[in-house]
C-alpha positions as CSV (number, residue, x, y, z in Angstrom):
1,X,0.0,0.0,0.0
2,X,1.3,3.6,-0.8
3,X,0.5,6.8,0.4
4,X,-2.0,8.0,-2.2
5,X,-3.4,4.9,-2.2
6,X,-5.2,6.5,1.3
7,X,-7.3,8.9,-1.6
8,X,-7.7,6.4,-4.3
9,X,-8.8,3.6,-2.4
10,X,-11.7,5.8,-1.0
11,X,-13.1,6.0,-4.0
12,X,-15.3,3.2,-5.1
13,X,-16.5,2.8,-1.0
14,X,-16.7,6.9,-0.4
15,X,-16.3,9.0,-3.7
16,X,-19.4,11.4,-2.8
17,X,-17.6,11.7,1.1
18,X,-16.2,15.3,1.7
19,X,-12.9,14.5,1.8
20,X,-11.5,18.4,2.3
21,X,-12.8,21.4,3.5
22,X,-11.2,24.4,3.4
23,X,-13.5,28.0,4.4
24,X,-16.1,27.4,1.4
25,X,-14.7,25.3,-0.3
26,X,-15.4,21.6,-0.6
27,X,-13.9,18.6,-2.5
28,X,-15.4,15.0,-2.5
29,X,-13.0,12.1,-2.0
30,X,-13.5,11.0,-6.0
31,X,-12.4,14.9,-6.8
32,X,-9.7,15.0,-4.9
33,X,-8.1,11.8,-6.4
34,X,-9.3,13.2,-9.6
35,X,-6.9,16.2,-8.8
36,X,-4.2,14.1,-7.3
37,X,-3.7,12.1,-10.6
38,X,-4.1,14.9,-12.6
39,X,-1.0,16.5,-10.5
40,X,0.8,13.5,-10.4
41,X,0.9,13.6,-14.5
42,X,2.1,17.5,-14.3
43,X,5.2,15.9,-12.5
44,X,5.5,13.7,-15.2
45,X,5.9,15.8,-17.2
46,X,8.4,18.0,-15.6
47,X,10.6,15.1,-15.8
48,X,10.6,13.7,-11.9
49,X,11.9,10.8,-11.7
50,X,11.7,8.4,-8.7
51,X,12.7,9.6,-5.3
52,X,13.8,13.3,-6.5
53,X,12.1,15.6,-3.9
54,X,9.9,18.1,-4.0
55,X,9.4,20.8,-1.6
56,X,6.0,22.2,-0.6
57,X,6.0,25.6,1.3
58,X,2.2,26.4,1.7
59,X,-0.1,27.0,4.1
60,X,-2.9,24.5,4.3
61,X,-5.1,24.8,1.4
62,X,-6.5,22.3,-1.0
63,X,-3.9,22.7,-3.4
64,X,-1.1,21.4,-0.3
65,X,-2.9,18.4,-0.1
66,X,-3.2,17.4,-3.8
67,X,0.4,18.5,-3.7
68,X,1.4,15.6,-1.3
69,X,-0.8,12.9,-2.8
70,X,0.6,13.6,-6.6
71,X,3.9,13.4,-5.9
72,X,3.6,10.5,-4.1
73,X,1.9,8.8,-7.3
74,X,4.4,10.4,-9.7
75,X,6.9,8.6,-7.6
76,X,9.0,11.6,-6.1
77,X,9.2,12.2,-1.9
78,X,7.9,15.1,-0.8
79,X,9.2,17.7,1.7
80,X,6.7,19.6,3.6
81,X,8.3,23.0,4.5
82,X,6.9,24.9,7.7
83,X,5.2,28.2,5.7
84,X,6.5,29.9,9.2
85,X,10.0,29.2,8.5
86,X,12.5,32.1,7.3
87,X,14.5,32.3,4.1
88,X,17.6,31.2,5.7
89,X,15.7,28.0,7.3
90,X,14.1,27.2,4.0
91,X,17.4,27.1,2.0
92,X,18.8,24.6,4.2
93,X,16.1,22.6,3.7
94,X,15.6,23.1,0.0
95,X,19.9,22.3,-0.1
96,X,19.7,19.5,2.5
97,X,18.4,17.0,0.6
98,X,18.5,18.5,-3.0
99,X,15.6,19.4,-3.9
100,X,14.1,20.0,-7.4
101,X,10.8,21.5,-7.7
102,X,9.2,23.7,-5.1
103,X,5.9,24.7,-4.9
104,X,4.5,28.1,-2.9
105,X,2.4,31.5,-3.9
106,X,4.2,34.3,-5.8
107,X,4.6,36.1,-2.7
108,X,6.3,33.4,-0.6
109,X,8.3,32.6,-3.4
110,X,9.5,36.3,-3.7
111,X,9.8,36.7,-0.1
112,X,12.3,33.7,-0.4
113,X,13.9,35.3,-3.9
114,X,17.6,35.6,-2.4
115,X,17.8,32.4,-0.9
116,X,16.1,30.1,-3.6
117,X,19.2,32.0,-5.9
118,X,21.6,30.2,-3.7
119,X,19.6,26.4,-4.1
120,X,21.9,24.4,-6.2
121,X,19.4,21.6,-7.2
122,X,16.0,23.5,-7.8
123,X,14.5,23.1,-11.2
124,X,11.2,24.3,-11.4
125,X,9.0,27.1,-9.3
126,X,5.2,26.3,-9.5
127,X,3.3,29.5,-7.9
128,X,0.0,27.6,-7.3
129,X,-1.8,31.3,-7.3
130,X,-0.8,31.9,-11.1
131,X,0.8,34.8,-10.5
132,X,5.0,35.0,-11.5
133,X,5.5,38.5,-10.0
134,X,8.8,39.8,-10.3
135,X,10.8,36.6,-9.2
136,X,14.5,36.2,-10.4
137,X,16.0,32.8,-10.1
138,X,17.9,32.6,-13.6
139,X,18.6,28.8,-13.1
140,X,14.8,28.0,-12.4
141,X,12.0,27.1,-14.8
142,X,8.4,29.4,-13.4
143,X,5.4,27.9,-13.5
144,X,1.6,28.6,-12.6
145,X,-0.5,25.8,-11.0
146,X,-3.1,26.2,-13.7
147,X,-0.6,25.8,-16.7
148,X,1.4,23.1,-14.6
149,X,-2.0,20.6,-14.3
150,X,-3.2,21.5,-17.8
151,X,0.4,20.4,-19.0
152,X,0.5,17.0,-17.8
153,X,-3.0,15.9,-18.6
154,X,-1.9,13.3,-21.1
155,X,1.3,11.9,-19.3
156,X,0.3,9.1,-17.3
157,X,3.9,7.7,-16.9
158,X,4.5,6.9,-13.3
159,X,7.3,5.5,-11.5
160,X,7.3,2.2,-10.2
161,X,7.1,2.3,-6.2
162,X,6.8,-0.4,-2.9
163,X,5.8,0.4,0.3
164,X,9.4,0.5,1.7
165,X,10.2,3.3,-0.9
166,X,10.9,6.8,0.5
167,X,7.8,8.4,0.5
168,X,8.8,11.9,2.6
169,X,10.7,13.6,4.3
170,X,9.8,15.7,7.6
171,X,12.4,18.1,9.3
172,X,12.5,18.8,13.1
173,X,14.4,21.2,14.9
174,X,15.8,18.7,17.3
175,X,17.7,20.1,20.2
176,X,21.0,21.2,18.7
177,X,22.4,22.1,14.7
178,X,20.3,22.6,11.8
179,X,16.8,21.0,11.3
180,X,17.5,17.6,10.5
181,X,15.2,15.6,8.0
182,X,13.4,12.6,8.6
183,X,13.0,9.6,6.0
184,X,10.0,8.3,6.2
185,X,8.3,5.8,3.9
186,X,5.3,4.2,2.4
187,X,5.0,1.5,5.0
188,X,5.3,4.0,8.0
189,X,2.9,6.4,6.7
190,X,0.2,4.1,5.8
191,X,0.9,1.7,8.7
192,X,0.8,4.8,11.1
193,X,-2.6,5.8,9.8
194,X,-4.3,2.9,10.2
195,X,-2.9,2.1,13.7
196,X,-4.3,5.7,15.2
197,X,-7.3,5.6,13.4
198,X,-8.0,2.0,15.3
199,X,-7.7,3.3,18.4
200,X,-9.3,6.8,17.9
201,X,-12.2,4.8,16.2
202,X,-12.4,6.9,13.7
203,X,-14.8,6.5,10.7
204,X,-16.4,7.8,7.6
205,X,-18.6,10.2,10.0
206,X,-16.1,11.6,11.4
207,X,-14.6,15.6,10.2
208,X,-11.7,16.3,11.8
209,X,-10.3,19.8,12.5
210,X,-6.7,19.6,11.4
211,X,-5.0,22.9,13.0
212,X,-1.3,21.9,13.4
213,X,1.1,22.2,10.6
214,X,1.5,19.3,7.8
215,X,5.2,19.7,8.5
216,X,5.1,18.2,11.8
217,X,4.2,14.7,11.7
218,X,1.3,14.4,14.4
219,X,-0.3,17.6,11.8
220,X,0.3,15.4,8.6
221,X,-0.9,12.2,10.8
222,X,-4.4,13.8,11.4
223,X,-4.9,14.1,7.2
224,X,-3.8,10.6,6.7
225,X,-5.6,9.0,9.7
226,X,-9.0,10.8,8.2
227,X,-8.3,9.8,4.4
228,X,-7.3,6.3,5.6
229,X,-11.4,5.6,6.3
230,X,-12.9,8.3,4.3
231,X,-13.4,10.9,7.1
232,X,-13.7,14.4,6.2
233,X,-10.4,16.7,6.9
234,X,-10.9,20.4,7.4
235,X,-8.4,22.6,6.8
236,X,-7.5,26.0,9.5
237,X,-4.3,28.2,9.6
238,X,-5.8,29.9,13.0
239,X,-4.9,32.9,14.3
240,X,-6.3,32.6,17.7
241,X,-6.9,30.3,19.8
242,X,-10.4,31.3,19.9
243,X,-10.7,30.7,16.0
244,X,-10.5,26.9,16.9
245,X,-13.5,26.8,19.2
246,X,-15.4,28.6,16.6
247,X,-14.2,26.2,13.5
248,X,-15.0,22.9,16.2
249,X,-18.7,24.7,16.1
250,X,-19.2,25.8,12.4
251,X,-17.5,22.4,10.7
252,X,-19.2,20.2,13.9
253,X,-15.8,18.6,14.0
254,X,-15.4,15.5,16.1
255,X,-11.9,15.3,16.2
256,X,-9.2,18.0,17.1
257,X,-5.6,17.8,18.1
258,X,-3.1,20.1,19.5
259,X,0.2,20.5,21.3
260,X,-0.3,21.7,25.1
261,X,0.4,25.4,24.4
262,X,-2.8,25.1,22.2
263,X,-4.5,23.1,24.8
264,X,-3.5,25.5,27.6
265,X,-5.2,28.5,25.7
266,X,-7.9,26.2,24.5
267,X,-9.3,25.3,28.4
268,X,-9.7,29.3,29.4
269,X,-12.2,29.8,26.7
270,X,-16.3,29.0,26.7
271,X,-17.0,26.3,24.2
272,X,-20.3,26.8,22.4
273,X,-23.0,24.5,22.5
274,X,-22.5,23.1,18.7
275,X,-19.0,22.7,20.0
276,X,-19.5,20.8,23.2
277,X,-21.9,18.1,21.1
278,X,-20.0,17.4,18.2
279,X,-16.3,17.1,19.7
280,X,-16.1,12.9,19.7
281,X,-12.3,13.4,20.6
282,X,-9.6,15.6,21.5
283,X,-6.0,14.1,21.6
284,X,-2.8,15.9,23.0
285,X,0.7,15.1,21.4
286,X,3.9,17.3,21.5
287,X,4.7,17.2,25.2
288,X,2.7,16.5,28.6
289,X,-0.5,18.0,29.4
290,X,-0.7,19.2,32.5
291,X,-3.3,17.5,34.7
292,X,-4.9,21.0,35.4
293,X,-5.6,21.9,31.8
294,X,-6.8,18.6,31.0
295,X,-9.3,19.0,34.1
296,X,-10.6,21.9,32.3
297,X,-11.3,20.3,29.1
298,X,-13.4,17.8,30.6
299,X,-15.1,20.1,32.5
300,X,-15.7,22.1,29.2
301,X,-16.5,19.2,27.3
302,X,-18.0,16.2,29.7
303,X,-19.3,14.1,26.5
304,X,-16.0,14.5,24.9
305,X,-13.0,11.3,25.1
306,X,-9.4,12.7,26.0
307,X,-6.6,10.7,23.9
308,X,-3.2,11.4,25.5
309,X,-0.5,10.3,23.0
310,X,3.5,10.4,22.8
311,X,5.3,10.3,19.5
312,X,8.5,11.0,17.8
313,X,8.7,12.0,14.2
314,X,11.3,9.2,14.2
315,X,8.6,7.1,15.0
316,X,5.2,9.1,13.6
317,X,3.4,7.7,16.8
318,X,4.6,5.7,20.2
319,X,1.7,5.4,22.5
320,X,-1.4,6.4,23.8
321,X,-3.8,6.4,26.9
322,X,-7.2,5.1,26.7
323,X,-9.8,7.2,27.6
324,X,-11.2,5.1,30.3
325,X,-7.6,5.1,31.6
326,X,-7.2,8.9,32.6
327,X,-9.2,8.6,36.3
328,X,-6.7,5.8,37.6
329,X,-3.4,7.2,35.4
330,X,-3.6,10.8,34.6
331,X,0.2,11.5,34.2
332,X,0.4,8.3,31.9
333,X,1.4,8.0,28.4
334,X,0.2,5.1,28.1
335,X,0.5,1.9,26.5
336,X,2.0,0.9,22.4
337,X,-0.5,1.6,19.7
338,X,-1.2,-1.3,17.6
339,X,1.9,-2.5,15.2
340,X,4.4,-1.7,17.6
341,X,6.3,-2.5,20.4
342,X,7.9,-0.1,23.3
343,X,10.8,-1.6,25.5
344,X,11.8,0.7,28.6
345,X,16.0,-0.2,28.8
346,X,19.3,0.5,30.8
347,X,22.3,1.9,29.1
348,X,23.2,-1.4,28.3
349,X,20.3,-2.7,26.5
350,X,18.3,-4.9,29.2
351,X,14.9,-4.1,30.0
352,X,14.1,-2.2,33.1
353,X,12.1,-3.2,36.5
354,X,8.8,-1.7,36.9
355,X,9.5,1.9,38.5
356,X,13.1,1.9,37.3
357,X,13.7,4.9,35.3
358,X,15.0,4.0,31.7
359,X,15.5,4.6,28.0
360,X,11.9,4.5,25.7
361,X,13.2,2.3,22.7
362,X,10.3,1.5,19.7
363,X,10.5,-1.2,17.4
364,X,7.9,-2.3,14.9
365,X,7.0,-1.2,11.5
366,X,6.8,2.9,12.0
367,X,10.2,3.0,12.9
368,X,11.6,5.3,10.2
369,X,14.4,4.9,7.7
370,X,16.9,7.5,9.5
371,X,17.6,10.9,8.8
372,X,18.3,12.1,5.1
373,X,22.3,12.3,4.4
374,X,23.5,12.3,8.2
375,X,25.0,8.8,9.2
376,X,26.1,9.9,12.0
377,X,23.1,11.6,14.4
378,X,20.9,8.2,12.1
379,X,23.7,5.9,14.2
380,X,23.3,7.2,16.9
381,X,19.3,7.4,17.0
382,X,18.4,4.0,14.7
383,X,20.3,1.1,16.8
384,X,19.4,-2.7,16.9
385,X,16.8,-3.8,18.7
386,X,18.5,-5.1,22.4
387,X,18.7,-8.6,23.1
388,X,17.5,-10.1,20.0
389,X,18.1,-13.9,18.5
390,X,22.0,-14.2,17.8
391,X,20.5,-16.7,15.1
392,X,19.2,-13.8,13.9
393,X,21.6,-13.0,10.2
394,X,20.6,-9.5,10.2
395,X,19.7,-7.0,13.2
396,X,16.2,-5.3,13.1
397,X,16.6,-1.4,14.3
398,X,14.5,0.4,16.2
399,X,14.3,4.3,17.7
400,X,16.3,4.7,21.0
401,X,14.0,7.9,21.8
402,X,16.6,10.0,24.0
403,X,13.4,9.9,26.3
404,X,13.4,8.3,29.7
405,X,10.2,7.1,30.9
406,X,9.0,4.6,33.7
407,X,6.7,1.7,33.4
408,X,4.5,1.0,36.5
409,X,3.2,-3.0,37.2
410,X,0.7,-2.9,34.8
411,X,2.7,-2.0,31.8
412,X,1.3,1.9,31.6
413,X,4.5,4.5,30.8
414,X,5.4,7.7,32.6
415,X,6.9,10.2,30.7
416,X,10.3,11.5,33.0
417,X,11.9,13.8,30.3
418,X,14.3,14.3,27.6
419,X,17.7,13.8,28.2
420,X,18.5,17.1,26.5
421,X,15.6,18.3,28.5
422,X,17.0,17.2,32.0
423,X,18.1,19.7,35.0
424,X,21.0,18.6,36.7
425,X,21.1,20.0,40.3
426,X,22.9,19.1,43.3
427,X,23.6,15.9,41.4
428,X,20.1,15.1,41.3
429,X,18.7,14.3,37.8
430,X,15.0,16.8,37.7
431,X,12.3,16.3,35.1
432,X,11.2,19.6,34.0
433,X,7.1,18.4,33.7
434,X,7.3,17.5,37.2
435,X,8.0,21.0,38.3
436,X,5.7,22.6,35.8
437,X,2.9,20.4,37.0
438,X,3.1,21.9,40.5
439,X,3.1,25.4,39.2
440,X,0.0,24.8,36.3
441,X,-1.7,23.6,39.5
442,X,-1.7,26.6,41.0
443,X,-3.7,28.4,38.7
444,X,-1.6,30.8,38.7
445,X,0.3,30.8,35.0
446,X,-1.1,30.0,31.9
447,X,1.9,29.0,30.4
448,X,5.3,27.9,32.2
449,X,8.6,26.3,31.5
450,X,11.3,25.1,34.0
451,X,14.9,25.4,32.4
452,X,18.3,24.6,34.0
453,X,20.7,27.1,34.0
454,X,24.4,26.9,34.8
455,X,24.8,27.3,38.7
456,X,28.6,27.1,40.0
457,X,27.4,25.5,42.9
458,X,24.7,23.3,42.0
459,X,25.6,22.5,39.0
460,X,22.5,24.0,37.6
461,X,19.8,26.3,38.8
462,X,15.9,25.9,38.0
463,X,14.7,29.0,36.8
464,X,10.7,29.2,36.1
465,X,9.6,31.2,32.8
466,X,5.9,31.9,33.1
467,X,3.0,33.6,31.4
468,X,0.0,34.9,32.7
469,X,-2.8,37.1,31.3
470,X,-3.8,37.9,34.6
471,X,-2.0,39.8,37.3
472,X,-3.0,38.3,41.1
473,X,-0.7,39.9,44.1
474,X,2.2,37.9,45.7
475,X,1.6,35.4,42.6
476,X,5.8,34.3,42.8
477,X,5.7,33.7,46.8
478,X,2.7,31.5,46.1
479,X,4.3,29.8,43.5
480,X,7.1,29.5,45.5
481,X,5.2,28.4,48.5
482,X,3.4,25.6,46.4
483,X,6.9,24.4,45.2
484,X,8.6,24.4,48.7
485,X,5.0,22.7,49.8
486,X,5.4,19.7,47.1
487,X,8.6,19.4,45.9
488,X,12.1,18.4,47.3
489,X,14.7,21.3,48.3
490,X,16.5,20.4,45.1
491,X,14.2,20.9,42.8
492,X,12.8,23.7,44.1
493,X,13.2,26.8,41.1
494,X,15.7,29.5,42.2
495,X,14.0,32.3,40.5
496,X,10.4,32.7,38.4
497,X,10.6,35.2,35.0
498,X,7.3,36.5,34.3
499,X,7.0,36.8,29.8
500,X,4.8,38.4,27.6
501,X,4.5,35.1,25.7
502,X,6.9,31.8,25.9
503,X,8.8,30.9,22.4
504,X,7.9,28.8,20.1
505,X,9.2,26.6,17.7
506,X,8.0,26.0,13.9
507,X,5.7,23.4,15.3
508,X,3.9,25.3,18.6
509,X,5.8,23.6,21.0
510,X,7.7,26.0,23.6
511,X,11.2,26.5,22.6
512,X,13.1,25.5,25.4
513,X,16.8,25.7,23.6
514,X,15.9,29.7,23.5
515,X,14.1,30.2,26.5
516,X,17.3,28.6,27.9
517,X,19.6,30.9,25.8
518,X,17.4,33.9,26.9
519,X,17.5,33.0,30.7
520,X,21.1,31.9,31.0
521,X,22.2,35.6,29.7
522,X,19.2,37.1,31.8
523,X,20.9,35.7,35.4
524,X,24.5,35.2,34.2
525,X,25.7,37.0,37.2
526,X,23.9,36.3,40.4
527,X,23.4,32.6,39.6
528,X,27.2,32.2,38.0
């Protein structure tokens, strides 16, 4: 099975189904594959041969999707490029793994001008607003989405692909260097969709509100997860968080997921009536939601099942917590989604105790290919499966996650935190959720963030940065006092920085590498 074989397999079982909405405009699942294979032959014609990549920098629109799907049916691997991103963060992409066509709007495209001059492998622009502008890339071929599907309508030659073929390739920030790209193929994607739409018991009824970017892989899983049982995806670039609760009500979505910044935001706000009843699911991914947000949602919306999921993009998707699960295990992550496995290992490979601490290691078949033309960080990350059959001629791989997680009697997973995440403080190893947790509970912040910063005594010092939109008096000594109240001298913060807003990264998750940045320079002297 191949990726595009999620839209053209619809067809004959749901070809009237919506299968994208986008503000007013609607496309029916025999439409969009319509579309998709019209596309695919516009590739064609541009001369794309198997595995050259394509780069698609678009926010989410109808033509983004047909995008995807075409390419993956003329053969190529796509690259979905963040719209956010800056020129600088685009070239490297576009360079990184040699791209050859790219596909944007006239203005993105000469908003990027400069740096697309300095992208050795591109061949072809395709503005998919049929507008050139003034763009000068003198090395590039210019095309208009109207002349580019028009032009391939009679080339039907395809390239011949399996399901372990590359079929994209995601980039995440990761914690240190440039964005890094992640291989992912056929088999993972299609595998991946199935799996969480088994367990989110999704269906042809369903619409689901897709809200977080194609570029991150939990985003791109929400389209796939829909297609892959002829649900109905609707499209939203939001502005504020408020927009969301409004879309939920005017699409009567029944599925949404976010990252917990979203979901922090999300629980202040009133919910509508025509939200509250059609909202089947919400499912958090990106990070830990703190207990008292998630509270809030199901006070909001009592008929509606919480899904609390882990994943890497290395991976697509690790685990999840059932539903009926989140009364006895709040704080869990859960359990393996179908088709895979999840090991919880020492440093040297054999598998931990319940309650011992240790390393979150997937195996199955959404493990990933590696990252695109980097050996090194793919040896590092991809590494055999521990304790297998010596019999065995060749090793299976699997992700060793970074992530350190504990496993309780009953087989449920605790998230403990990222290694790169990790406060070292008095020689005491401190997860950063379990801090937060405390202060969200509070009520105090609406957003917070516990980084370590370099203490010459205790190693390092946790420093609290915090949002609020609300001012209460003596909110840090009662912060403070909860902390003292709950936690252990050690991992008790040193200091609390009220912000305007927390960073972000591409994907809506806080960006704790620049929070950290920001905070080490903020108390260089009184905490060096």
């Amino acid at each position: 099975m191949l990726l595009h074989h999620l839209i053209l397999d619809r067809v004959a079982s749901h070809g009237s189904n919506t299968a994208l909405v986008r503000s007013d405009e609607t496309l029916t699942y025999a439409d969009l594959a319509e579309q998709v294979s019209v596309a695919a032959s516009g590739f064609s014609s541009l001369g794309l041969t198997a595995g050259e990549r394509v780069a698609i920098y678009l926010n989410k629109r109808i033509e983004c999707v047909v995008a995807y799907f075409s390419v993956s049916m003329a053969g190529g691997v796509f690259v979905p490029v963040n719209p956010v991103l800056k020129p600088a963060q685009v070239q490297h992409i576009l360079n990184d793994c040699a791209c050859t066509v790219l596909i944007t709007t006239a203005a993105q495209a000469q908003g990027l001008e400069e740096a697309l001059n300095g992208c050795r492998s591109l061949r072809h622009i395709v503005t998919i607003d049929d507008k050139q502008g003034d763009l000068t890339v003198p090395h590039v071929e210019k095309l208009d989405w109207s002349g580019f599907m028009t032009g391939g309508s009679g080339s039907r030659k395809f390239a011949d692909r399996i399901d372990n073929d590359v079929a994209a390739i995601l980039y995440t920030s990761g914690s240190t260097g440039k964005p890094k790209g992640v291989v992912l193929s056929h088999r993972n994607m299609t595998n991946g969709a199935v799996s969480v739409a088994s367990y989110l018991e999704n269906t042809a009824d369903d619409t689901i509100l897709a809200v977080l970017p194609f570029s991150f892989d939990a985003g791109f899983s929400q389209m796939t997860t829909g297609f892959s049982v002829g649900a109905t995806i609707a499209l939203m670039d939001y502005l504020l968080p408020r927009d969301v609760v409004k879309a939920v009500a005017r699409h009567r979505a029944t599925g949404l997921t976010g990252v917990p910044p979203l979901w922090n935001q999300l629980a202040t706000l009133e919910w509508p009536e025509d939200a509250v009843n059609s909202l089947r699911y919400i499912a958090n991914t990106g990070g830990a939601m703190p207990t008292a947000t998630l509270n809030k949602l199901r006070e909001k919306l009592p008929q509606t099942r919480p899904f609390l999921m882990y994943g890497l993009t290395e991976s697509f998707r690790s685990t999840y917590l059932p539903p009926e699960e989140l009364d006895n295990r709040p704080t869990s992550i859960g359990k393996a989604i179908p088709d895979a496995e999840i090991l919880v290992v020492r440093e040297d490979g054999s598998q931990c105790s319940p309650g011992e601490p240790g390393e979150l290691v997937h195996r199955g078949a959404l493990v990933s290919l590696g990252y695109w033309n980097d050996p090194e960080r793919t040896a590092q990350r991809f590494r055999p499966v521990p304790q297998q059959m010596v019999e065995l001629p060749f090793q299976e791989i699997a992700v060793w996650s970074g992530d350190t997680v504990v496993k309780d009697e009953e087989g449920f997973l605790y998230f403990v935190g990222r290694k790169d995440d990790m406060i070292k403080s008095s020689g005491y190893r401190i997860s950063p959720t379990e801090v937060e947790e405390v202060i969200y509970n509070t009520g105090l912040v609406k957003e917070c963030a516990a980084i370590g910063i370099p203490h010459k005594d205790l190693g390092q010092a946790v420093v609290i940065a915090a949002h609020s939109e609300s001012s209460e008096e003596n909110s840090d000594s009662k912060i403070m006092h909860a902390c003292r109240t709950e936690l252990p001298n050690f991992m008790v913060p040193q200091k609390i920085v009220w912000c305007d807003a927390l960073p972000r990264n591409p994907n809506g998750k806080i960006d704790r590498r620049r929070l950290s940045e920001d905070l080490e320079g903020l108390f260089q002297d009184d905490l060096s």
